[in-house]
VOPAPA-76612 format. One record per residue (C-alpha): residue number from 1; residue in one letter; chain; x, y, z. Coordinates in Angstrom, 1 decimal. Layout:
// VOPAPA-76612
resi, resn, chain, u, v, w
NUM, A, A, X, Y, Z;
...
This chain:
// VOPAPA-76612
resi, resn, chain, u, v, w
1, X, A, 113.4, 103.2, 121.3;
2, X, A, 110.5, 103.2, 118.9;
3, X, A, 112.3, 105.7, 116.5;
4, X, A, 116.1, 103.7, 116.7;
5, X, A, 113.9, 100.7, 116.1;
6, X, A, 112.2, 102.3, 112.4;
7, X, A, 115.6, 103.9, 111.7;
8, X, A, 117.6, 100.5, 111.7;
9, X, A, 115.1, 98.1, 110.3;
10, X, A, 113.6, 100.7, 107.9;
11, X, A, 115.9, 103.2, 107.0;
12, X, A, 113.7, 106.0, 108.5;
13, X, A, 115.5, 109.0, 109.0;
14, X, A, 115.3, 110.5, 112.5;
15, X, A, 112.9, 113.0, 111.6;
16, X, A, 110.6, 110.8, 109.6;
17, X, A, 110.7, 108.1, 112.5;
18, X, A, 109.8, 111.4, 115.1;
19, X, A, 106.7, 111.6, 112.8;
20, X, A, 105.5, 108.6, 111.9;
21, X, A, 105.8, 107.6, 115.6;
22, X, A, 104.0, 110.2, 116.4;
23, X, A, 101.1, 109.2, 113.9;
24, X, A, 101.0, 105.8, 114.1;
25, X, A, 102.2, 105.1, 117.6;
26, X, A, 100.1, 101.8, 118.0;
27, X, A, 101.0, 100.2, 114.6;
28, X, A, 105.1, 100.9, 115.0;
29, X, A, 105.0, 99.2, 118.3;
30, X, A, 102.7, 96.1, 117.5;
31, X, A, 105.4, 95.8, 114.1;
32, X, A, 108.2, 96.6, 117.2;
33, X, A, 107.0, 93.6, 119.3;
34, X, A, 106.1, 91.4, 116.6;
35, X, A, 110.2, 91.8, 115.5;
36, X, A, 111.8, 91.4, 119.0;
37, X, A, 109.4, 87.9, 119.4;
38, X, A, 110.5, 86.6, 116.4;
């Protein structure tokens, strides 16, 4: 979800949402939950 989430808002591609997932787990979904509130 995290990955579909940076690909569509960001333009991410799948492999560079895998990664940066991966590194900044905690940031994407605090950014993720901020978006869905809004």
């Amino acid at each position: 979800a995290l990955e579909q989430f940076l690909i569509q808002s960001y333009g991410y591609s799948e492999h560079d949402a895998k990664v940066k997932v991966m590194q900044d787990f905690d940031e994407v979904k605090e950014d993720f939950e901020t978006k869905e509130n809004e």
